[in-house]
C-alpha positions as YAML, in Angstrom:
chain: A
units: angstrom
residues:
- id: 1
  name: UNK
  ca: [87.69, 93.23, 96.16]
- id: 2
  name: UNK
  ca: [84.60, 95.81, 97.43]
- id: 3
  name: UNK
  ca: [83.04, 94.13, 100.02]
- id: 4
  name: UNK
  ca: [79.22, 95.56, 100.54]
- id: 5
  name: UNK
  ca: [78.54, 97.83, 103.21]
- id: 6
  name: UNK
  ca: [74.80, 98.51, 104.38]
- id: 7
  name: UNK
  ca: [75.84, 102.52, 104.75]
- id: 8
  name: UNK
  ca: [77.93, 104.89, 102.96]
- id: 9
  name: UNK
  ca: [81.43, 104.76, 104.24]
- id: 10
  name: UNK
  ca: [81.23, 107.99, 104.27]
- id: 11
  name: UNK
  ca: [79.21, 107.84, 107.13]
- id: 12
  name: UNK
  ca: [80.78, 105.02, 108.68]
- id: 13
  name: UNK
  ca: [84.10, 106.58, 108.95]
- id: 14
  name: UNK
  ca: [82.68, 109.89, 110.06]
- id: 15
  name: UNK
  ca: [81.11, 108.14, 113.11]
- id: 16
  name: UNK
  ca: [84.36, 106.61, 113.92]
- id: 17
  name: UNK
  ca: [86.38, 109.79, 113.89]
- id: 18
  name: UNK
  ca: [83.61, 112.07, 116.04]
- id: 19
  name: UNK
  ca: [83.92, 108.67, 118.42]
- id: 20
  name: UNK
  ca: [87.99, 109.19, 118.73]
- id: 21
  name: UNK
  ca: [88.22, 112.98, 118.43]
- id: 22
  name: UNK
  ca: [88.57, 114.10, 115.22]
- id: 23
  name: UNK
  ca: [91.12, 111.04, 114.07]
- id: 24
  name: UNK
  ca: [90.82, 110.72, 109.95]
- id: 25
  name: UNK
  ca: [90.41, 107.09, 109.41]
- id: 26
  name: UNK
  ca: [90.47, 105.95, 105.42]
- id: 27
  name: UNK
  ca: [88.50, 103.73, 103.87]
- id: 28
  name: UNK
  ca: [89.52, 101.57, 100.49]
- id: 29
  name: UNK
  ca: [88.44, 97.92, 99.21]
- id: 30
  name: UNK
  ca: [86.28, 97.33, 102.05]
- id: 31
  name: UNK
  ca: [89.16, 98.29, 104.72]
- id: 32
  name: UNK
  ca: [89.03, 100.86, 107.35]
- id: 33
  name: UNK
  ca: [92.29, 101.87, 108.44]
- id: 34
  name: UNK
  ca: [92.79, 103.69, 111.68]
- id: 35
  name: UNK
  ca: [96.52, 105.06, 111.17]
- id: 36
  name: UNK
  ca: [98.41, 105.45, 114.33]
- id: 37
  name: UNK
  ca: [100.29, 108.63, 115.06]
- id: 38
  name: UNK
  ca: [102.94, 109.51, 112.67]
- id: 39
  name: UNK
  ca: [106.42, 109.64, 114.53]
- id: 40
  name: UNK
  ca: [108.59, 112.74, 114.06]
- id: 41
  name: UNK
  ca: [110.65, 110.65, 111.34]
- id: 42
  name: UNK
  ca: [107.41, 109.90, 109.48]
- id: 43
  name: UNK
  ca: [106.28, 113.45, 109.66]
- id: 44
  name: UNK
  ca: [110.03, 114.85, 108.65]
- id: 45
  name: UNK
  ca: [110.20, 112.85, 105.60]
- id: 46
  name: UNK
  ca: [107.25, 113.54, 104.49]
- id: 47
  name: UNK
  ca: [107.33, 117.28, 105.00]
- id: 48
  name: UNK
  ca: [111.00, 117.19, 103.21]
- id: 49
  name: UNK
  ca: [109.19, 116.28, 100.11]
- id: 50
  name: UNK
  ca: [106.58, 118.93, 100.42]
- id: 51
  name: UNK
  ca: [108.90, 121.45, 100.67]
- id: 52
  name: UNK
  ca: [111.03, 119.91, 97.58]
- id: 53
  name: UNK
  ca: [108.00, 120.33, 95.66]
- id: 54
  name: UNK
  ca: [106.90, 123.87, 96.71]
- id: 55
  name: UNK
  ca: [110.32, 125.10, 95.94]
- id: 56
  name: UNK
  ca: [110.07, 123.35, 92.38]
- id: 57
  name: UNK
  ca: [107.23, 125.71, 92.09]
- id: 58
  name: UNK
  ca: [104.11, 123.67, 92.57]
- id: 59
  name: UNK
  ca: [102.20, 125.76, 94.87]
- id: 60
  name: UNK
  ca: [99.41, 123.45, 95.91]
- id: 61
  name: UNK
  ca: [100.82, 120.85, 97.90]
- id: 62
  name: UNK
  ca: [99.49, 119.67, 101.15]
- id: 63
  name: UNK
  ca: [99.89, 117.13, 104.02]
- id: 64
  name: UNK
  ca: [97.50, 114.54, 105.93]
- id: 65
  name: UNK
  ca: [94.06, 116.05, 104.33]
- id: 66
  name: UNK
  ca: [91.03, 113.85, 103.10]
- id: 67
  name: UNK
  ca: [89.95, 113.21, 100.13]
- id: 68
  name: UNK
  ca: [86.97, 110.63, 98.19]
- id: 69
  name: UNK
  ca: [86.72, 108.99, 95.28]
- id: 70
  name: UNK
  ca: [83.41, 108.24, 94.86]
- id: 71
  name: UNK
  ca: [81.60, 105.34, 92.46]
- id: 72
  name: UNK
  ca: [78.40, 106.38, 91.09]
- id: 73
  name: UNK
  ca: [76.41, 108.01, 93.87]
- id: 74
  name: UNK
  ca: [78.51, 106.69, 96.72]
- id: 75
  name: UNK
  ca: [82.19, 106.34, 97.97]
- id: 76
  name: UNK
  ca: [84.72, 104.13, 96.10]
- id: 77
  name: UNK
  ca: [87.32, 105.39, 98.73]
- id: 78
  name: UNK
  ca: [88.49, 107.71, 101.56]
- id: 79
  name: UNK
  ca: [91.90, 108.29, 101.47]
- id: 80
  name: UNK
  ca: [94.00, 110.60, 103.47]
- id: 81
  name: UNK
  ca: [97.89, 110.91, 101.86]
- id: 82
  name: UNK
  ca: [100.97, 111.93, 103.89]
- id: 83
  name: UNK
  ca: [101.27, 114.16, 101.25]
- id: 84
  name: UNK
  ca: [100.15, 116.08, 98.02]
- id: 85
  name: UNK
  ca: [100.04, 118.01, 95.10]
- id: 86
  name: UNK
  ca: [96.52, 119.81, 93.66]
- id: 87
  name: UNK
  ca: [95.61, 120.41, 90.57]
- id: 88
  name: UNK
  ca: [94.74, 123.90, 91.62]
- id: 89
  name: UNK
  ca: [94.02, 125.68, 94.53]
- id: 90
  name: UNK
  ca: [89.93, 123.94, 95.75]
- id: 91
  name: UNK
  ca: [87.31, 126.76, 94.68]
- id: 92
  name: UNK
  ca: [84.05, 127.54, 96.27]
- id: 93
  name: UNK
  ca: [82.47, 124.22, 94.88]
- id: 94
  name: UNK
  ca: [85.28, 122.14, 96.31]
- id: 95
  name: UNK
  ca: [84.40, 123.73, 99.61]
- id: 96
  name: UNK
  ca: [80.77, 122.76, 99.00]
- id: 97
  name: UNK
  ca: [81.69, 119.55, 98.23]
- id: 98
  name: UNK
  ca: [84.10, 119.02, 101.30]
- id: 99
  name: UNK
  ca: [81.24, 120.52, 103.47]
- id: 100
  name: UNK
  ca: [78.73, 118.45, 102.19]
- id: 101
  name: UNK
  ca: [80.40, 115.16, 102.44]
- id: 102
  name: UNK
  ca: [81.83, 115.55, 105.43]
- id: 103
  name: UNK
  ca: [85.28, 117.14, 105.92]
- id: 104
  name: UNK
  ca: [86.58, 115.04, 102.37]
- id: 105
  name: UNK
  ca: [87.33, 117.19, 99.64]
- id: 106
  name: UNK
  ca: [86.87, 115.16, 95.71]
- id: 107
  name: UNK
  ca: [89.99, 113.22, 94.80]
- id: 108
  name: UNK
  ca: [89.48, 114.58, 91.38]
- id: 109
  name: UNK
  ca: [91.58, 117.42, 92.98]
- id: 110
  name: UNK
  ca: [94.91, 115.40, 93.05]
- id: 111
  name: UNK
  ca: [97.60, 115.46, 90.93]
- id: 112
  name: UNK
  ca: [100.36, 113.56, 93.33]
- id: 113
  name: UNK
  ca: [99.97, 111.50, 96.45]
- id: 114
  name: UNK
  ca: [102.16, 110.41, 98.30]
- id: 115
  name: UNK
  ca: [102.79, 108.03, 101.31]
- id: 116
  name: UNK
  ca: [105.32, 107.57, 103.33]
- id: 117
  name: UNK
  ca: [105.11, 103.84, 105.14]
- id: 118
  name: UNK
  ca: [106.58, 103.23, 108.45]
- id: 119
  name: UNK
  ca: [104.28, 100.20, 109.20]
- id: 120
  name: UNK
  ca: [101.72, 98.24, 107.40]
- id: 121
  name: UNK
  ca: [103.60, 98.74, 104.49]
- id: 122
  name: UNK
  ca: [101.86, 96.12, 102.33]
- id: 123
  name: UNK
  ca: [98.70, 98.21, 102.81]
- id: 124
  name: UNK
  ca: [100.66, 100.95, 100.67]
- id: 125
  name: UNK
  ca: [101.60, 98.65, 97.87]
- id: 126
  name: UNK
  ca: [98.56, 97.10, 97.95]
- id: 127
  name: UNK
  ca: [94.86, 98.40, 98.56]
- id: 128
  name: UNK
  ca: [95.94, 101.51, 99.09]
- id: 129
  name: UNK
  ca: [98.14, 101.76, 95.88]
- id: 130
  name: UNK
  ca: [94.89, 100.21, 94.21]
- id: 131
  name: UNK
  ca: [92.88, 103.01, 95.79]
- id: 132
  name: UNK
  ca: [94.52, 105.77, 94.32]
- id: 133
  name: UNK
  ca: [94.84, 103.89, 90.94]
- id: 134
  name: UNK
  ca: [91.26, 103.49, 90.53]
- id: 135
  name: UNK
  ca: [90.66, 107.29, 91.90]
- id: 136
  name: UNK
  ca: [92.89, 108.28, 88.59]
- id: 137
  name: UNK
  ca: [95.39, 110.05, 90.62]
- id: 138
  name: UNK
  ca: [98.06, 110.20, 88.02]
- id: 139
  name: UNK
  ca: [101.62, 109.97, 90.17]
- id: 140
  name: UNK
  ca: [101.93, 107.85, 93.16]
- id: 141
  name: UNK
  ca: [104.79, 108.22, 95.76]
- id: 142
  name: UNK
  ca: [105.77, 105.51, 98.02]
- id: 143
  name: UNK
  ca: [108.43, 105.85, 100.32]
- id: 144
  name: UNK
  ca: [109.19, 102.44, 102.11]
- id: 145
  name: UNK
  ca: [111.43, 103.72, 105.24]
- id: 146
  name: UNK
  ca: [111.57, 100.01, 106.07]
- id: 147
  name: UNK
  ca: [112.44, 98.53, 103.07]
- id: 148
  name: UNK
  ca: [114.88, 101.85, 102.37]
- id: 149
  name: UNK
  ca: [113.71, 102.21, 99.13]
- id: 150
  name: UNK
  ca: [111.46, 104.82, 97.11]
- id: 151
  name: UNK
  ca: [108.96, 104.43, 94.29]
- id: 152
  name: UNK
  ca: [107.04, 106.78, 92.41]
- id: 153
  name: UNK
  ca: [104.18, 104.88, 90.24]
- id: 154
  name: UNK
  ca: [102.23, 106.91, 87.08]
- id: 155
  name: UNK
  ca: [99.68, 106.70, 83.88]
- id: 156
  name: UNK
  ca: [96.40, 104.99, 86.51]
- id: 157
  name: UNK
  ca: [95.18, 101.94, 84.59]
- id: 158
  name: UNK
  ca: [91.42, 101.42, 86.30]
- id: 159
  name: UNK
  ca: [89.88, 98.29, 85.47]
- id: 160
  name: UNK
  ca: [91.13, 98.25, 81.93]
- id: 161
  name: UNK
  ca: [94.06, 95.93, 82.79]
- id: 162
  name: UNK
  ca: [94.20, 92.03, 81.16]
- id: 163
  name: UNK
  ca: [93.48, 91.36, 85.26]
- id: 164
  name: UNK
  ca: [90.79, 93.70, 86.19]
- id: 165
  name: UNK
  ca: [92.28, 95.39, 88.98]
- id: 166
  name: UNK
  ca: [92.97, 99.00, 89.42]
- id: 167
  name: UNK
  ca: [96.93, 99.56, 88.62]
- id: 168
  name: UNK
  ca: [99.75, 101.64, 87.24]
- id: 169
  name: UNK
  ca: [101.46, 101.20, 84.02]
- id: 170
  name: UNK
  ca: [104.81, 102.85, 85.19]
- id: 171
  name: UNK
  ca: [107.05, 102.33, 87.87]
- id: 172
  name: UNK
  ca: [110.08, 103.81, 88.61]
- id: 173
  name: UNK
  ca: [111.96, 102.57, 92.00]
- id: 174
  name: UNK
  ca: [115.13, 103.95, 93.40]
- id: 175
  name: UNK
  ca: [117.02, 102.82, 97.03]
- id: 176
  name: UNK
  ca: [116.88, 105.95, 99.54]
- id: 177
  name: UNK
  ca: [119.66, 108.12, 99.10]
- id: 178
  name: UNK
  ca: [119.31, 107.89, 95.56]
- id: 179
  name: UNK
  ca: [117.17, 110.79, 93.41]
- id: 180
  name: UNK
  ca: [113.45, 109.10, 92.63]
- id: 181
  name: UNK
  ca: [112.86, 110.29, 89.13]
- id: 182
  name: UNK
  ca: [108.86, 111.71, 88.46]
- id: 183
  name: UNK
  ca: [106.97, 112.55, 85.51]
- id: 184
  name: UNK
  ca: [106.82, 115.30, 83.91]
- id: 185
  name: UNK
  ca: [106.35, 118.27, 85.00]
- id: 186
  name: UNK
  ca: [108.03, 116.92, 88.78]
- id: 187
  name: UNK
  ca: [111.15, 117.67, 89.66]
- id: 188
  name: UNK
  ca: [113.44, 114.43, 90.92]
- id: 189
  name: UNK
  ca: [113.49, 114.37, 94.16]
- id: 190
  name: UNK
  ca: [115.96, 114.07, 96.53]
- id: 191
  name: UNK
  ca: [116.14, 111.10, 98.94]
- id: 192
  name: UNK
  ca: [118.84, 111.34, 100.72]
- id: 193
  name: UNK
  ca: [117.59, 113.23, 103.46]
- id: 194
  name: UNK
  ca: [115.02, 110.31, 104.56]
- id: 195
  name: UNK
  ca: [118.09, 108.13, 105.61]
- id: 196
  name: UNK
  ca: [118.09, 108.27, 109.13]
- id: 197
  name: UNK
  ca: [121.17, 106.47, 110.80]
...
């Protein structure tokens, strides 16, 4: 559901963030989320996987950077993931791009997202899971620290599905403590350290 905006959200969300500081506000089907401040157990779990995944050997991972998809000339979404792997390492025209819209580098970049959700967590199985569908990302990872369970979703379906919506074809869901099994080339990884007593 895209609801019409009069301006780029680009621009929109830009305005909001010089307003409160430098916060990174996202943007998908219509929505403007203004995350709250990760607690240290959101931020530990998250960087737990990063390191996982640099010391499986993909180099290019990341955490809490911005990133659009855009649809035709303007923005489809703005999307900022706990975490990430590249592609490859952004070039001189990805920092063109990033400078030229704003701080947001082209989700074309991504390989992996993922998110881990400590509130609103139907935003992360819903518009947000959408979002990255529709972007192409091919693996989304979902940590529910709520729910204590871990999903990692693959092969982006966007708008080709019998419904229309943005979606992925393969899901693979695991309770923490339990190894989440990727795609290939990913390593499992290891979730027991995100159970917190």
């Amino acid at each position: 559901m895209d609801r019409k905006l009069d301006t780029d959200p680009l621009d929109l969300l830009n305005a909001i963030d010089d307003a409160c500081g430098g916060m990174l506000s996202q943007y998908f089907e219509g929505l403007i989320l203004l995350p709250p401040n990760p607690d240290y157990l959101h931020s530990d779990a998250a960087l737990d996987l990063v390191i996982q995944l640099r010391e499986a050997g993909f180099r290019h991972t990341g955490l809490r950077v911005g990133f659009r998809a855009a649809h035709g000339a303007g923005t489809r979404s703005l999307v900022a993931p706990d975490f990430f792997v590249l592609h490859r390492r952004p070039n001189k025209a990805d920092e063109e791009y990033r400078k030229v819209h704003h701080r947001w580098y082209s989700a074309d970049l991504l390989a992996l997202v993922g998110e881990v959700a400590s509130s609103n967590h139907e935003v992360y199985s819903g518009p947000k899971y959408r979002a990255y569908a529709a972007a192409g990302v091919p693996v989304y990872v979902l940590i529910h620290r709520k729910e204590g369970r871990a999903y990692a979703f693959s092969d982006p379906i966007s708008h080709e599905g019998d419904d229309g919506e943005a979606r992925y074809k393969t899901t693979s869901e695991v309770k923490l403590g339990d190894p989440l099994p990727l795609p290939a080339p990913y390593p499992a990884l290891d979730t027991s350290a995100l159970i917190r007593d």
